[in-house]
KOLNU-336926 format. One line per 8 residues: number of its first residue (from 1); for each residue y, x, z of N, C-alpha, C. Coordinates in steps of 0.001 Angstrom, whole numbers, plus 500000, padded with zeros to 6 digits. Last residue first. Example, Ala and Ser with C-alpha at 12.3 -4.5 7.8 and 13.67 -1.06 7.14 Angstrom:
<atoms>
2> 497750:512850:507080:498940:513670:507140:500030:512900:507870  494310:513190:507800:495500:512300:507800:496700:513200:507800
</atoms>
This chain:
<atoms>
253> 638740:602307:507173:640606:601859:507432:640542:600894:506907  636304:603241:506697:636693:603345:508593:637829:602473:508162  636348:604107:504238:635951:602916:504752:636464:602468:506257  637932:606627:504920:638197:604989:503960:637943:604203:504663  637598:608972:505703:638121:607650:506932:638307:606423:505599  636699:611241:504159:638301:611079:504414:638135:609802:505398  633914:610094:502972:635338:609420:502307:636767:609676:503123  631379:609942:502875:631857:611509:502651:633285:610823:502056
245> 628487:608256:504238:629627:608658:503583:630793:609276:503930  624781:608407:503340:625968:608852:504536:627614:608604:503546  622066:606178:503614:623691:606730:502893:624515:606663:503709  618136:606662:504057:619662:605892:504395:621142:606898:503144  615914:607651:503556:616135:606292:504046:617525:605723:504036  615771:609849:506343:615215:609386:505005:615798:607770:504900  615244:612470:508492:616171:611522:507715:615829:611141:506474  613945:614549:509738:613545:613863:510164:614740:612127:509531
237> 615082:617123:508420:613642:616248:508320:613033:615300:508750  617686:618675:507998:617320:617244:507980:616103:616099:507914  616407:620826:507923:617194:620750:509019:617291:618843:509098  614864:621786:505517:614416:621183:506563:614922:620678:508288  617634:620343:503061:616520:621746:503813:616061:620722:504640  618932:618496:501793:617935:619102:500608:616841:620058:501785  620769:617926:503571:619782:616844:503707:618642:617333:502432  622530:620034:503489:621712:619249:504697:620491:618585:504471
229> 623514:620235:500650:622468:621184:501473:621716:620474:502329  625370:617879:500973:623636:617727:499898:622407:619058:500467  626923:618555:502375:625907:617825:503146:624518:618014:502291  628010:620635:501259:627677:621236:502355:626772:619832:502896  628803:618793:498942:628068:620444:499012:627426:620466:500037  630991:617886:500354:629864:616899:499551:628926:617940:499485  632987:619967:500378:632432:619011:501579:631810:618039:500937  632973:620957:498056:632514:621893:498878:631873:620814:500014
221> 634921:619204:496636:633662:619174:496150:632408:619685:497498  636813:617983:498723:636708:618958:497914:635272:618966:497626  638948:614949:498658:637850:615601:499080:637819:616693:498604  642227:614272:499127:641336:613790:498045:640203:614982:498562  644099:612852:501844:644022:613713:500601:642887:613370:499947  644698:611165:504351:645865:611621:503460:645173:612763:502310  642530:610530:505913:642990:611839:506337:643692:612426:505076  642541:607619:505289:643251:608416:506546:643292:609786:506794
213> 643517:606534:502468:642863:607338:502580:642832:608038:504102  645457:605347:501394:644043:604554:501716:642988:605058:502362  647030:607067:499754:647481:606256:501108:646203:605536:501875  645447:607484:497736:645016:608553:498658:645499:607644:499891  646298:605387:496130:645091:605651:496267:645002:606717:497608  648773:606311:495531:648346:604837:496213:646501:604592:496692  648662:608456:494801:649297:607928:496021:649071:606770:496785  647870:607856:492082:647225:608546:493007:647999:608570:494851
205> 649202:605811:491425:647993:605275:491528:647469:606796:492531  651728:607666:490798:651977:606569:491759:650617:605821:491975  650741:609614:488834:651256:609892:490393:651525:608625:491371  648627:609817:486891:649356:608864:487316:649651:609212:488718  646636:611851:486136:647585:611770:485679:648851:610808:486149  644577:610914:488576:645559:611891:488865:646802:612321:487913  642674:608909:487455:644091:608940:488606:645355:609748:488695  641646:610406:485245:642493:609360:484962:643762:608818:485972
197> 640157:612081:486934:641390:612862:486001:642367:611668:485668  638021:611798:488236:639476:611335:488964:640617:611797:487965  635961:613791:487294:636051:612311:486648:637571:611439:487855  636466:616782:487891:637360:615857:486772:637419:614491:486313  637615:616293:492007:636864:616787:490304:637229:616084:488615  638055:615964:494269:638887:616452:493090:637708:617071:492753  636779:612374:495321:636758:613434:495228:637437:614557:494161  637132:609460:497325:637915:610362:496088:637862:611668:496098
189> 634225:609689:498620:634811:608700:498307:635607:609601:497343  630679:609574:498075:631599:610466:498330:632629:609449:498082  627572:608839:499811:628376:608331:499336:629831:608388:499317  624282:609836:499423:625442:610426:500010:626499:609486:499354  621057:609239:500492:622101:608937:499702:623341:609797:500069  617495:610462:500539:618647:609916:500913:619761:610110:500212  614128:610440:500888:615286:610426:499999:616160:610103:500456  611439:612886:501202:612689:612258:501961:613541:611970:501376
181> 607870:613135:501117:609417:613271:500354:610296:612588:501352  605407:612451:502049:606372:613442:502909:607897:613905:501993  604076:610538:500738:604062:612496:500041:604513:613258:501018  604671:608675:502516:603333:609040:502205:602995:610571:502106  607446:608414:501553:607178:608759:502614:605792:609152:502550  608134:606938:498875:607641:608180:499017:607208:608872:500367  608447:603994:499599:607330:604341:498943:607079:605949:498494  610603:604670:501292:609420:603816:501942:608295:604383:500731
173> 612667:605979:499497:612097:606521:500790:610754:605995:501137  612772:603928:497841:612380:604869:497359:612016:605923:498745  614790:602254:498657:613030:601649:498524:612446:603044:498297  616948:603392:499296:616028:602634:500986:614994:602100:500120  617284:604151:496619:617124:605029:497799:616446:604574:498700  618097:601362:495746:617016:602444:495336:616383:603624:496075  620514:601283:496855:619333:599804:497060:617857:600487:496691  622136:603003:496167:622161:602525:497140:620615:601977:497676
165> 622009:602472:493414:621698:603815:493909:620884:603762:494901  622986:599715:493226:621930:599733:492753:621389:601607:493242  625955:600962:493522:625705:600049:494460:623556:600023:494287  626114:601908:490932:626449:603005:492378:625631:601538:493792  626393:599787:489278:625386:601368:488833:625130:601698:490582  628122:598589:490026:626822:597691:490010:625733:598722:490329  630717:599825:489985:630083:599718:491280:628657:599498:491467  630468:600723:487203:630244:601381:487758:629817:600686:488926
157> 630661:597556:486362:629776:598119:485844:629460:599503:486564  633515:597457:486978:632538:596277:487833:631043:597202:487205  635720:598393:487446:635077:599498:487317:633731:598068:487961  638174:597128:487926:638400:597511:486082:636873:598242:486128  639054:597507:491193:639391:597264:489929:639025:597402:488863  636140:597915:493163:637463:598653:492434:637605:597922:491131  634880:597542:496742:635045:597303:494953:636125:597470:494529  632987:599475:499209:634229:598961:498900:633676:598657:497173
149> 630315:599415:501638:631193:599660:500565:632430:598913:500177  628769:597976:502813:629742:598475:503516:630286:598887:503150  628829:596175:500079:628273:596055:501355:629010:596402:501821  629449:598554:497279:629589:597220:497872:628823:597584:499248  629751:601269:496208:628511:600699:496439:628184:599683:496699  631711:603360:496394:632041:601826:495287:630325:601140:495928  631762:605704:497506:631770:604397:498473:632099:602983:497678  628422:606371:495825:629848:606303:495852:629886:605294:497402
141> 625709:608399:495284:626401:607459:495111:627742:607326:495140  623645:611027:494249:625022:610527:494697:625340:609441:494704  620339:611619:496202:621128:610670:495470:622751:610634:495450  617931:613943:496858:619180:613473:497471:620032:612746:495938  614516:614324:497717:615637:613351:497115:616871:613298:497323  612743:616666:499112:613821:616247:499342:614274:615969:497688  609220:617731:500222:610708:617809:499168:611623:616505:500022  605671:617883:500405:606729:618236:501133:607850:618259:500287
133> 603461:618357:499071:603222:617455:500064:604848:617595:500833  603335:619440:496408:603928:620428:497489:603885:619387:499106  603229:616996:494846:601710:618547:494943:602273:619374:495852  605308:615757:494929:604268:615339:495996:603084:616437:495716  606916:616801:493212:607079:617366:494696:606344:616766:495377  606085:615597:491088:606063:617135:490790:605948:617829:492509  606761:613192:490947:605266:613792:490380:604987:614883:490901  609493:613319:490961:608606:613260:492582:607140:613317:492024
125> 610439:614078:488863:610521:615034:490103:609348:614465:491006  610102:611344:487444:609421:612782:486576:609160:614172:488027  611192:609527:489228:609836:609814:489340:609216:610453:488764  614435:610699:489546:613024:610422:490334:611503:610463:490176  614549:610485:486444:614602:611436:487237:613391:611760:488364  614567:607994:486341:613720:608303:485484:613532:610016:485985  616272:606943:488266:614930:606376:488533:614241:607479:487668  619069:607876:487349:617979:608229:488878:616889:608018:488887
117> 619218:606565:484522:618926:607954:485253:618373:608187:486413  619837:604291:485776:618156:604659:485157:617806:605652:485064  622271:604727:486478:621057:604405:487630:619611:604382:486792  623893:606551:485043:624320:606219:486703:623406:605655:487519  623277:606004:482900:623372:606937:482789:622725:606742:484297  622420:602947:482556:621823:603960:482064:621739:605372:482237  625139:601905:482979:623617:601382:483651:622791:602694:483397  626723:602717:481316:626582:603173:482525:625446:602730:483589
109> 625469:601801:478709:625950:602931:478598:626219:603578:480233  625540:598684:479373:624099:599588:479341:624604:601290:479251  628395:597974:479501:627496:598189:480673:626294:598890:480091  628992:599133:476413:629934:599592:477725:628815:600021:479541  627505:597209:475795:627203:598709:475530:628150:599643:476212  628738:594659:476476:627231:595078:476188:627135:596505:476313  632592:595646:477444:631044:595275:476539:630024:595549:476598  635009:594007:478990:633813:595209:479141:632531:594443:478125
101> 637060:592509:479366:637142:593276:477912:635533:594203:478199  636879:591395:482235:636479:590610:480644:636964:591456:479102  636805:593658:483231:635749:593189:483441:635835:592330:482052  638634:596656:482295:638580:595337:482835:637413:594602:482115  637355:600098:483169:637795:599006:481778:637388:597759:482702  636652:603292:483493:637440:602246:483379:637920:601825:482660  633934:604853:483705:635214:604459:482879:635920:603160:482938  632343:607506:484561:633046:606831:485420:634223:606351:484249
93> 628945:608919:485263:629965:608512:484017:631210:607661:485370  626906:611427:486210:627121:610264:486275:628447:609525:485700  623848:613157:488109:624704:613176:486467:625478:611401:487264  622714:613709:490475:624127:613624:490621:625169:613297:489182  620241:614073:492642:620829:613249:491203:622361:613028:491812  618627:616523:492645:619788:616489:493483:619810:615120:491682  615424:617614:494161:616237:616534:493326:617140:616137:493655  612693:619975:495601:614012:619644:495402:614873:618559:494218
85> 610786:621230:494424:610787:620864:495667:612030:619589:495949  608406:622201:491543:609790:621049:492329:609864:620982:493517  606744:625119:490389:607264:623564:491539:608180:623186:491067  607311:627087:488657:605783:626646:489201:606059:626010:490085  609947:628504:487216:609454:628486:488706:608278:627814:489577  609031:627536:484296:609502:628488:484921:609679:628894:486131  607430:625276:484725:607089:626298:483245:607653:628155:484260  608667:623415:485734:607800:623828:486602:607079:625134:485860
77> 611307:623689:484649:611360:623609:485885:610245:624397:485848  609996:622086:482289:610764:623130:481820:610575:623938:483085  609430:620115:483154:608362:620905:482506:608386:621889:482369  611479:618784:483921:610741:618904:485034:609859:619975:484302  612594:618431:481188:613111:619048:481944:612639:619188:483162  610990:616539:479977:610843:618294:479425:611984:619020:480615  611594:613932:481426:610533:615157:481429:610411:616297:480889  613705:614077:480261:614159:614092:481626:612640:614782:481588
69> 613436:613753:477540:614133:614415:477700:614270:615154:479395  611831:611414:477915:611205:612345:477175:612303:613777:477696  614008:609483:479039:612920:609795:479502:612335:611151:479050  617287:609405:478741:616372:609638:477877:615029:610105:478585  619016:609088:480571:619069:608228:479775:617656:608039:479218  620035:612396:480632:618915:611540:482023:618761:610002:481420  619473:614768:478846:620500:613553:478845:619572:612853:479783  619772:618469:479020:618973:616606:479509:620179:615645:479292
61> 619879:621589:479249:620330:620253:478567:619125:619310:478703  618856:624131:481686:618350:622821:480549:619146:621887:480309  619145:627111:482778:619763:625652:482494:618962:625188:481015  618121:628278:486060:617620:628331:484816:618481:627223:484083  618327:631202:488631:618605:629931:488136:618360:629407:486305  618607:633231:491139:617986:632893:489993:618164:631414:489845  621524:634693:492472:620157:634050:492913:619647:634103:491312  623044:637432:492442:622002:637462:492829:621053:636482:493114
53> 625983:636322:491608:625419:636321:493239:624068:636944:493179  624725:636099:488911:626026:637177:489363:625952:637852:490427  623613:634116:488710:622954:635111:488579:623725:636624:488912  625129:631939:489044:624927:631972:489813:623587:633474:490297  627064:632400:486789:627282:632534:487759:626694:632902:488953  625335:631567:484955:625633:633429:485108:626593:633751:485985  624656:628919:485118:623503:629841:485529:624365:631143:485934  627242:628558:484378:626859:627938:485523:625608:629011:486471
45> 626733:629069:481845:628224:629462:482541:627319:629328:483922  624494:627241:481111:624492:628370:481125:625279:629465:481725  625868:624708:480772:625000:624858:482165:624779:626674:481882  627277:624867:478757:628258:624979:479769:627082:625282:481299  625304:625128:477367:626107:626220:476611:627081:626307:478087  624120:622434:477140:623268:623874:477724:624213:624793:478038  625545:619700:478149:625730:620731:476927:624659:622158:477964  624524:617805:479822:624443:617416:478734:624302:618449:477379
37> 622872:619515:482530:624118:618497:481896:623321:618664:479989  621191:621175:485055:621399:620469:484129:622454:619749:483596  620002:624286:486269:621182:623508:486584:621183:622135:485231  617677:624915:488800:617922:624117:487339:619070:623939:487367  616855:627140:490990:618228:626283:490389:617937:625878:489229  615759:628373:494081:615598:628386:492286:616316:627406:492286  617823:628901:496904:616851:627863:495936:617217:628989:494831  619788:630313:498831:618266:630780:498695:617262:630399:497432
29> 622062:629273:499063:620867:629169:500777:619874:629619:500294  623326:629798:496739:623563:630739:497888:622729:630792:498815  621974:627436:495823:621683:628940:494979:621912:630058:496100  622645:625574:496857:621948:625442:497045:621354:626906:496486  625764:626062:495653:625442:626088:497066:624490:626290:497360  626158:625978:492590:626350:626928:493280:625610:627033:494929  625010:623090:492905:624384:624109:492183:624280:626018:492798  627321:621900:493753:626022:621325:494106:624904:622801:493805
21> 628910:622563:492107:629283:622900:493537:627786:623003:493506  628268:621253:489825:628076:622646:490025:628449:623052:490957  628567:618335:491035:627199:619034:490231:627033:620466:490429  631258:618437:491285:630487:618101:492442:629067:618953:492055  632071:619726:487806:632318:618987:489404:631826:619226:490646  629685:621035:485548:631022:621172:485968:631154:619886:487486  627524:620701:485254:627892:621838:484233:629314:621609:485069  625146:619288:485992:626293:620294:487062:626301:621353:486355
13> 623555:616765:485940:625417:617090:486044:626099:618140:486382  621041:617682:488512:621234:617001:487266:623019:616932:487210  619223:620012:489700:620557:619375:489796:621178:618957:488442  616494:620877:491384:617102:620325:490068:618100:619646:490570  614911:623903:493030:615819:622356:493014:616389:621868:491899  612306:625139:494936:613341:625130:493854:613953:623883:493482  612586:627488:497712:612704:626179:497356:612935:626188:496007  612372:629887:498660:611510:629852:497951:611503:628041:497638
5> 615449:629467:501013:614727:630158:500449:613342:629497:500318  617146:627464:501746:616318:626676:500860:615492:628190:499882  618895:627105:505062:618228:627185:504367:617064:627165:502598  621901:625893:506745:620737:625432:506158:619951:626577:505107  623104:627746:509451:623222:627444:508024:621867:627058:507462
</atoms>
């Protein structure tokens, strides 16, 4: 089992989904925990959870959009546990809407969240984890990413976001390698959490959707969890650079 005693880690989104899996897990191997989202009040749930177990953990509201904001939250971090080791980007929006009804502010609204977020993230954290000559980047993406990826209906602004993750990561490795940071991607395919809520009210899109799927179901947060560990400890140290994906056999079909 991976490791992340005296690590500490920021996990951006994880007042609820993948995020607070994300949160919970890295809390169990040992890490200090930022947990971050939008509302404090729900990252706080989150914290007394994870203070329950016996780890330590701290929550800050951030909107990742917002620079100033993304830095008081590394400040916050280093105020209270004295490092960064660790960057889980995982905040991230998902709305569907056809391409010729999609507006200006539609796309900057997910541009923004889904990939300037990362960047602005990124480099408030990696200030922070190159004084430790040593950390881990881990990025969510999607299998919307294009390339070896797949594209989705009504969601041209998400793929662009998720696909641009992608493209960020393999630069962002090269120019952090130096520090000894390691960034890498994960790219989950239908996962049950709440941004699939729109599918799942619809029984015949979710069927149709999962049919696509070769091992017939929808992910659990836990198995996205269990890699972001991987690739957050030193079990994965010798990986940088690349996106794994976490899709049931999609793409494979």
């Amino acid at each position: 089992m991976s490791e992340l005693k005296n690590k500490v880690a920021i996990i951006t989104g994880a007042r609820q989904g993948m995020g607070k899996t994300h949160a919970l897990t890295l809390a169990k191997a040992g890490a200090k925990v930022v947990v971050s989202d939008i509302s404090e009040e729900d990252c706080q749930k989150v914290v007394e959870e994870i203070e329950k177990e016996g780890g330590k953990a701290l929550a800050v509201k951030c909107d990742v959009s917002k620079k100033k904001e993304v830095e008081e939250m590394v400040k916050k971090t280093v105020k209270k546990f004295g490092k960064v080791d660790i960057l889980v980007n995982n905040a991230g929006i998902c709305q569907f809407k056809p391409f010729l009804e999609l507006t200006e502010e539609d796309w900057d609204r997910t541009i923004d969240i889904n990939l300037k977020g990362y960047f602005l993230c990124s480099q408030a954290a990696a200030k922070e984890i190159a004084k430790q000559k040593s950390g881990a980047i881990v990025n969510i993406a999607s299998v919307a990413m294009g390339q070896q990826g797949i594209g989705f209906l009504s969601l041209v602004h998400y793929c662009a976001s998720k696909g641009g993750i992608v493209s960020m990561t393999e630069a962002l490795a090269l120019e952090l390698a130096p520090h000894n940071i390691r960034v890498n991607a994960i790219a989950p395919g239908i996962i049950d959490t709440p941004m699939i809520g729109s599918v799942k009210k619809d029984p015949k899109t979710m069927e149709a959707t999962l049919g696509r799927v070769p091992l017939r179901r929808a992910g659990k947060p836990q198995e996205v969890s269990n890699l972001v560990l991987f690739l957050a400890s030193d079990e994965s140290s010798y990986m940088t650079g690349t996106a794994i994906v976490v899709d049931g056999g999609w793409l494979a079909g």
